[in-house]
Structures are given as C-alpha cells and as structure tokens.
C-alpha positions, 0 to 999 in steps of 0.5 A: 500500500505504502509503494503505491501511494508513494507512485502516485505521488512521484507520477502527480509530481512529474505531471505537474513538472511536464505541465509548468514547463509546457505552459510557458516556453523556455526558448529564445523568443521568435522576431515580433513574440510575446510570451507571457511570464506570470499572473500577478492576482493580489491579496494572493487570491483571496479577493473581496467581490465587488471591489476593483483590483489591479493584476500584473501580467508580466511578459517578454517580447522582442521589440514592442508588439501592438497588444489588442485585448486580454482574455481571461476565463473563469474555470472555463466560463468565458473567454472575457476580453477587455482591451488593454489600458497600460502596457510597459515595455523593458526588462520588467514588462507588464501589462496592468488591467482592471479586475473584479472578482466572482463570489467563489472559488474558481480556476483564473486562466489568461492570455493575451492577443497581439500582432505579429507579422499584420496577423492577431496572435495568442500568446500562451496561457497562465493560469492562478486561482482566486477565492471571492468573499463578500465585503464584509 
C-alpha cells in the first residue's frame, strides 16, 4: 500500500513538472513574440467581490508588439476580453488591467492577443486561482 501511494505521488509530481514547463516556453523568443511570464492576482487570491483590483501580467517580447485585448476565463466560463489600458515595455514588462472578482472559488486562466507579422496572435496561457468573499 505504502509503494503505491508513494507512485502516485512521484507520477502527480512529474505531471505537474511536464505541465509548468509546457505552459510557458523556455526558448529564445521568435522576431515580433510575446510570451507571457506570470499572473500577478493580489491579496494572493483571496479577493473581496465587488471591489476593483489591479493584476500584473508580466511578459517578454522582442521589440514592442501592438497588444489588442486580454482574455481571461473563469474555470472555463468565458473567454472575457477587455482591451488593454497600460502596457510597459523593458526588462520588467507588464501589462496592468482592471479586475473584479466572482463570489467563489474558481480556476483564473489568461492570455493575451497581439500582432505579429499584420496577423492577431495568442500568446500562451497562465493560469492562478482566486477565492471571492463578500465585503464584509
């Protein structure tokens, strides 16, 4: 029984190695690519409904992409998309957009579209949890 349990551990932890590096690509970044880097949601997710947070999406890119808009889903409920207000370029990129949580826990996932090349492309998808409470 002991061996067992101790195989699904090591599998859950490969698993979870395999899927974190896949989500984020690690080579060097094409002519005109973005690349999301990490989902900043404040408070460290335990957000109170109703109330305007601002999320950090940090990314690299090589040159300064045209960014269209951000989507986010809810566990899969969506995609929402909002165009982008503030965008900074440099070594410490990110994009900063206005965010209201949903009551209840729930799965965040975001990605953002930009142009490269004249065409609309998605970058990659980062994902963090939140927890919306009432205000109270």
């Amino acid at each position: 029984m002991k061996r067992v349990l101790t195989s699904i551990v090591i599998s859950v932890a490969v698993l979870l190695a395999i899927s974190s590096c896949a989500t984020v690509p690690t080579g060097p970044l094409e002519e005109g690519e973005l690349r999301l880097l990490s989902l900043e949601v404040p408070e460290h997710g335990n957000l109170q409904s109703g109330v305007e947070y601002r999320i950090n999406i940090n990314f690299k890119a090589d040159g300064k992409p045209e960014i269209r808009r951000v989507c986010m889903t809810y566990s899969g409920d969506g995609p929402y998309c909002a165009a982008v207000k503030k965008v900074i370029y440099g070594s410490e990129a990110y994009i900063q957009i206005p965010f209201y949580t949903r009551m209840g826990e729930y799965r965040l996932e975001c990605y953002v579209e930009y142009v490269r090349d004249g065409k609309t492309r998605r970058t990659n998808t980062l994902m963090s949890f939140a927890n919306g409470v009432m205000p109270w």
